[in-house]
N, C-alpha and C positions, 0 to 999 in steps of 0.2 A: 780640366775641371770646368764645368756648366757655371755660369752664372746668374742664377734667376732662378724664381719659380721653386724653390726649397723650401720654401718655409709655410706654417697653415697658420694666421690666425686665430686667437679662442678667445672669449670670455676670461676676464678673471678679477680679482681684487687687488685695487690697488694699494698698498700696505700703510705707506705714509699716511693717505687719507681716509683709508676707509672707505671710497666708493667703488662702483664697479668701474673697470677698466677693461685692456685687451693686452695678451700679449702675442706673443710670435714663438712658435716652436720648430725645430727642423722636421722637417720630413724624411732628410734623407741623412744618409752620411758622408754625402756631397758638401752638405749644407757649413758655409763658414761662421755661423754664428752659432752660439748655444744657444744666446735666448734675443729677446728683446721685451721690453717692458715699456708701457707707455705710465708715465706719472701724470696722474690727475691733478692732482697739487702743483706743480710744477711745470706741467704742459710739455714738458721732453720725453723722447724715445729714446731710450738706453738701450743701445745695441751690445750685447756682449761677445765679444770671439774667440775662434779657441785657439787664438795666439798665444800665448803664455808670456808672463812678464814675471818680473821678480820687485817686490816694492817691499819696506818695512812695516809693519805691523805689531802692535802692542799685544799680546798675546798672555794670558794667566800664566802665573810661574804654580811649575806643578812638583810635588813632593815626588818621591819613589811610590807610591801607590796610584798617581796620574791624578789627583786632587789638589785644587789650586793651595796653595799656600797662603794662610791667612795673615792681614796683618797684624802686629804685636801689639797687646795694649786694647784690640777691636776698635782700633781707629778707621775712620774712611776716611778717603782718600777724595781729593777736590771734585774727582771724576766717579764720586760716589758708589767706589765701587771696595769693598771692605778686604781685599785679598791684593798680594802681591803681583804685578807683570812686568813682563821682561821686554823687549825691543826682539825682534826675530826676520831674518830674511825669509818672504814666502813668496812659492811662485802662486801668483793672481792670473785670472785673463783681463787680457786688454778688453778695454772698453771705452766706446765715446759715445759720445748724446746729440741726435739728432732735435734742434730748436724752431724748427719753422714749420708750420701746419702743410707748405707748400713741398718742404724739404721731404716731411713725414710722408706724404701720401705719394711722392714720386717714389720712394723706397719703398713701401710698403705694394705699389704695384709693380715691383720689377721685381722681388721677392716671394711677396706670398701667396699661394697657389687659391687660394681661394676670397681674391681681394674684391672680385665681383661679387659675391653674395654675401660677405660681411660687411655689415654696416660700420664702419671704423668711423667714420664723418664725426659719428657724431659725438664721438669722442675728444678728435682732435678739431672741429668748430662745434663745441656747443653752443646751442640758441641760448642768444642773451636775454635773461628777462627784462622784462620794460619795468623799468620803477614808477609806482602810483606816486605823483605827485601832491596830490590834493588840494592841485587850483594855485600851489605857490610859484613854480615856475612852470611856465608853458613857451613853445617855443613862437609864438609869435611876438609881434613886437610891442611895446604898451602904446598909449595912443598917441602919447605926447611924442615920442621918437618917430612915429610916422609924420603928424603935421610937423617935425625940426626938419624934416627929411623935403617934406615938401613946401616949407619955406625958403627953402634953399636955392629951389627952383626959378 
């Protein structure tokens, strides 16, 4: 198995927040990730693979026609959800989350085939806007701290 250079880059939306983001698709069937996702809100690269795991999951309990079972009474439940669920073993892909802008951009050029002409940057360093002050704080020093500075002398 190849290592590298599987995956393309694309545009897309980031869910949690609602802006645009990027993610990572395979190219090939080489490739050991399904996906990746970068989160805007969050600042992490969610690599997913197609290892497979087995984790418990809350799952709707379904009657004999495949329709959740609702609860008795039309009570909700804490988790605001009006219908019965069950606990269920399911197999998941593994997945972990890439946290450092440094972390991100060395994976994302050993992976994806077209890292050169996607602008990813400016994703994972957006430009920080400068905040308008208005004359209350600025970063020089007031006067009096300068002459304490140079009484000192």
């Amino acid at each position: 198995m190849n290592i590298g250079k599987n995956m393309i880059l694309i545009n897309a939306a980031d869910i949690g927040s609602m802006q645009r983001s990027f993610k990572m698709i395979p190219a090939n069937k080489d490739c050991p990730y399904v996906e990746c996702i970068y989160s805007m809100k969050d600042g992490f690269l969610a690599v997913i693979t197609k290892n497979m795991k087995q984790s418990y999951h809350m799952v709707p309990k379904l009657d004999d026609n495949g329709d959740p079972v609702p609860m008795k009474g039309g009570k909700v439940r804490s988790n605001n959800k009006d219908y019965k669920e069950e606990r269920r073993l399911v197999d998941t892909f593994s997945e972990f989350y890439i946290m450092t802008p440094e972390e991100i951009d060395g994976f994302i050029k050993v992976y994806a085939i077209n890292a050169k002409e996607f602008d990813y940057d400016q994703f994972i360093n957006p430009p920080v806007p400068e905040k308008e002050n208005n004359g209350i704080f600025t970063n020089e020093k007031p006067p009096i701290i300068k002459n304490m500075a140079e009484a000192k002398k």
